[in-house]
C-alpha positions in Angstrom: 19.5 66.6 -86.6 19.3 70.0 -85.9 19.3 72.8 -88.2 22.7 74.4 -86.6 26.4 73.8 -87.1 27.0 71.1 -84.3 30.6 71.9 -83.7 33.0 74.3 -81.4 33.4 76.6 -83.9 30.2 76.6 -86.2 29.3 78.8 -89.4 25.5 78.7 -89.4 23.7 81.1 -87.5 21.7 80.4 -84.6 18.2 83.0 -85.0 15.7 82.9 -82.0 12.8 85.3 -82.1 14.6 87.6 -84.8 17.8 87.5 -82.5 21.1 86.0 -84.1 22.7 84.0 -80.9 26.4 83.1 -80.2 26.6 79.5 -79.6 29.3 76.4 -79.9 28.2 72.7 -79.3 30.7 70.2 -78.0 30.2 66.1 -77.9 27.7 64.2 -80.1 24.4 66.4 -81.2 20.9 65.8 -80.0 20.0 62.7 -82.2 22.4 60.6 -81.0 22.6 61.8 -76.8 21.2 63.5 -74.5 21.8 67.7 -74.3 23.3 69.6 -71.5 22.2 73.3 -72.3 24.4 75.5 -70.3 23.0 79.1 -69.4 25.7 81.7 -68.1 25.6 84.0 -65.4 24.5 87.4 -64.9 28.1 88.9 -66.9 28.5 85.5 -68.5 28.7 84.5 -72.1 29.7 81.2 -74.2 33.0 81.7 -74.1 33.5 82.1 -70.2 32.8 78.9 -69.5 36.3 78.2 -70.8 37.3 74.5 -71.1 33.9 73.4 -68.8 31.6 72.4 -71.4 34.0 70.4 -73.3 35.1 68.8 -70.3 31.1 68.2 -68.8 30.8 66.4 -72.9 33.9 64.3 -72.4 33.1 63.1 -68.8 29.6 62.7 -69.2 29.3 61.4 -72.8 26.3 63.7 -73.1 26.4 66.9 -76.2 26.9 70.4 -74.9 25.4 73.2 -76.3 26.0 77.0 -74.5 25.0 80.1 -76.2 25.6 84.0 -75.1 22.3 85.6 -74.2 21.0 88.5 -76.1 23.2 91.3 -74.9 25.7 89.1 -74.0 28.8 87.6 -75.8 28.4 88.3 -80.2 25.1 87.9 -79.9 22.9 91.3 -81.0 22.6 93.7 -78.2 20.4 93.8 -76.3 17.3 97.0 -75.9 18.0 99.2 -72.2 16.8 98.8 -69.2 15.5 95.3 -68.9 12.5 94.6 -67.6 12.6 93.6 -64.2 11.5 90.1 -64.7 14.2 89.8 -67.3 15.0 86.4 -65.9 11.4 84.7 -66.5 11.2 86.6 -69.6 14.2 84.5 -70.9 13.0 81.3 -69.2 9.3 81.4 -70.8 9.7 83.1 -73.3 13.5 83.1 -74.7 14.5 79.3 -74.0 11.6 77.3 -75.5 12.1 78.4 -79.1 15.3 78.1 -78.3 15.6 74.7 -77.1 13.4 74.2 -80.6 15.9 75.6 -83.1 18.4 73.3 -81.6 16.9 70.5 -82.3 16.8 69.6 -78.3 15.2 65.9 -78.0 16.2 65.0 -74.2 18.3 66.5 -71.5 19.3 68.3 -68.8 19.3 72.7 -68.2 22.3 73.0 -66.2 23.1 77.1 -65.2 25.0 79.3 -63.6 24.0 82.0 -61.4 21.1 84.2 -63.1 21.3 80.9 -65.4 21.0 79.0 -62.7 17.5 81.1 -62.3 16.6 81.1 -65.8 16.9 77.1 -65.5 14.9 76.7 -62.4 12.1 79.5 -64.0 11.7 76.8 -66.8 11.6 74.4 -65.1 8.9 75.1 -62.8 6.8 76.8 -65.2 6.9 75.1 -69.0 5.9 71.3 -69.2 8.6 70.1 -71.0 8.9 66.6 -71.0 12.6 66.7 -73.1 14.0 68.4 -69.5 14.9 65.1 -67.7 17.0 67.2 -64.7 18.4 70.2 -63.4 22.1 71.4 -62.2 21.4 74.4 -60.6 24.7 76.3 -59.9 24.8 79.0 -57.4 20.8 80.0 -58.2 19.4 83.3 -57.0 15.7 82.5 -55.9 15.2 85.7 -54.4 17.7 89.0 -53.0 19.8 88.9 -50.2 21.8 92.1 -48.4 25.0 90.8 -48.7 24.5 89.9 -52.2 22.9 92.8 -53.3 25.8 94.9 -51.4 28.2 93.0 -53.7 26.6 94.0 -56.6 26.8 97.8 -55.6 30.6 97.0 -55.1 30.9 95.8 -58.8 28.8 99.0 -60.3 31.6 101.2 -58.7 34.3 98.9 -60.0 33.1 99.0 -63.4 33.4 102.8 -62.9 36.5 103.8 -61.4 38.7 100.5 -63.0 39.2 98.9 -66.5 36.8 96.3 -66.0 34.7 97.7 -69.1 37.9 96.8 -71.3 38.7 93.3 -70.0 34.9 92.8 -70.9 34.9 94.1 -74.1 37.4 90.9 -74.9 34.4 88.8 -74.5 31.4 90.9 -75.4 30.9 93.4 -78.6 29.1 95.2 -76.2 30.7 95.7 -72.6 28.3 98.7 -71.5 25.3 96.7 -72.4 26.3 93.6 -70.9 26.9 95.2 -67.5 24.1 97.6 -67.5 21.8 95.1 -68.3 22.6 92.9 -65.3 24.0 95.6 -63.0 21.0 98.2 -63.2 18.2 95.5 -62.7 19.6 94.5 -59.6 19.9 97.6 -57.7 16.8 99.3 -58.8 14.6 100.3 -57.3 12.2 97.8 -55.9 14.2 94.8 -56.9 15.2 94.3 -53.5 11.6 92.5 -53.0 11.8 90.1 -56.2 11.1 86.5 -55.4 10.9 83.1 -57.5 10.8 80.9 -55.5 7.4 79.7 -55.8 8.6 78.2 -58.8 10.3 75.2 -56.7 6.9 74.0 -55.8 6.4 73.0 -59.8 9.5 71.8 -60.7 9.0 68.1 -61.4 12.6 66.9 -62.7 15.2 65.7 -60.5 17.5 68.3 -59.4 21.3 68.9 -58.7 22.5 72.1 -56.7 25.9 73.3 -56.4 27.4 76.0 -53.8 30.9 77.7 -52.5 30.0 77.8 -49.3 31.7 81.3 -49.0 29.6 82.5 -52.3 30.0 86.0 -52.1 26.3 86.9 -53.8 23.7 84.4 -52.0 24.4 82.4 -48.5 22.8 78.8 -48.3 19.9 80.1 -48.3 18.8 79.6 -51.8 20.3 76.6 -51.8 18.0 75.6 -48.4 14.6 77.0 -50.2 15.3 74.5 -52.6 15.8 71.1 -50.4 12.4 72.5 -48.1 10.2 73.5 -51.5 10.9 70.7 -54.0 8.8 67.7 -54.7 10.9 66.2 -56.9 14.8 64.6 -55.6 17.4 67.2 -54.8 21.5 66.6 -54.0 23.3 69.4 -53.1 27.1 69.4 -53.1 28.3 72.7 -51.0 31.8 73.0 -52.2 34.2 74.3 -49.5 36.8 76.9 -50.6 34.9 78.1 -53.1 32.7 80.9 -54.0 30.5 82.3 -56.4 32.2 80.6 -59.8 32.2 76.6 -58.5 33.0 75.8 -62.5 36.0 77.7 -61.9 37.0 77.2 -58.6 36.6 73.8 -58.2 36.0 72.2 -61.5 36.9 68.8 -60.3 34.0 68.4 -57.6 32.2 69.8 -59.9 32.9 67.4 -62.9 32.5 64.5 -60.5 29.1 65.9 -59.5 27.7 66.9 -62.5 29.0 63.6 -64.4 27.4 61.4 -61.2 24.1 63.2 -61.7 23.5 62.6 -65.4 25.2 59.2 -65.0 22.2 58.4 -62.3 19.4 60.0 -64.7 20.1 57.9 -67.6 20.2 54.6 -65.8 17.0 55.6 -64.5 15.8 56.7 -67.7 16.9 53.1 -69.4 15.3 50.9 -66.2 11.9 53.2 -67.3 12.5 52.4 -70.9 13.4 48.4 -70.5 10.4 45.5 -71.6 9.7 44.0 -68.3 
């Protein structure tokens, strides 16, 4: 058993790389189930997932474990700017100790947005044979106009609204938290970053999820995906629904998501069975 306080509301610290992380766990720990780790988006954090993790453990049977990212949430703030490849950074770098300190034995990485990213980014670059699958919600593999457009819009709400105050209910730092998405994104030269080479390495089956009227990426990213992957991909586009699927239609989600892992442990036992 892990090291950590496997509960909703634990006591022990969770330390990665010097960094104390916010986290809660929800379900049975890693010794006796698989793991969903759930990575947030862009201005995400444990706590905006709301009821979803607790919901994915109940459906699914699997544990849930979901953290804030450095910067993010009550975990310790985070050094300005990033670095533009912020994202890998956390994916190679960030996320295997992680995944460690946990106490991770088998399971999925199922993210959100610049989660969503972060997820893919592992899994296409760190052999890691404990990552059975992905559930890739709403991924960014590269920029788009109308999503970096978007993002433009939300930098001037943050500055003429009280958005910085609503987010300082949910992160000890609200300034941070924003800058340190919002200010990678429209610099300068970002508008030419691109991952998606990291689809061609991704070996795990994989589960993606998008509003069709997503207001940051089009089906794009989602397409990339189905043409670059090697390994088995479902999609579920999700009508009347944009950017937040967990949100805005948590029950085709649930029923996705629980479908998926359902499918990967039978496949995993019919491996594991004595002929």
């Amino acid at each position: 058993m892990a090291a950590i306080d496997w509960s909703e509301t634990p006591q022990t610290p969770l330390v990665v790389g010097g960094v104390q992380l916010e986290y809660a766990c929800y379900g049975p720990g890693p010794d006796a189930a698989p793991t969903i780790v759930m990575l947030h988006e862009g201005l995400g954090c444990a706590a905006l997932w709301r009821d979803f993790p607790r919901r994915v453990a109940e459906r699914t049977g699997m544990g849930v474990f979901v953290y804030s990212r450095q910067g993010y949430g009550r975990s310790d703030p985070v050094k300005l700017p990033r670095p533009l490849d912020f994202m890998t950074r956390e994916a190679v770098d960030v996320l295997p100790p992680l995944l460690d300190a946990i106490g991770f034995r088998r399971g999925i990485l199922l993210g959100h947005s610049d989660g969503a990213t972060i997820a893919a980014i592992h899994g296409g670059s760190i052999e890691d044979h404990r990552v059975r699958g992905l559930i890739l919600m709403a991924p960014h593999f590269f920029t788009e106009p109308m999503g970096l457009a978007e993002i433009e819009r939300a930098r001037e709400i943050f500055a003429t609204t009280d958005l910085k105050q609503k987010m300082a209910k949910y992160h000890s730092d609200p300034e941070g938290a924003f800058r340190g998405w919002n200010d990678v994104w429209l610099a300068a030269g970002f508008e030419a970053w691109n991952v998606a080479d990291v689809i061609d390495y991704i070996r795990v089956p994989v589960l993606a999820i998008q509003g069709r009227d997503d207001q940051y990426g089009t089906l794009a990213q989602i397409e990339e995906i189905e043409t670059r992957s090697y390994a088995p991909v479902d999609v579920a586009i999700l009508d009347d629904c944009r950017h937040a699927p967990y949100l805005e239609q948590p029950e085709a989600v649930l029923d996705a998501v629980a479908e998926f892992c359902a499918r990967l442990m039978r496949i995993e036992a019919a491996e594991v069975t004595p002929a």
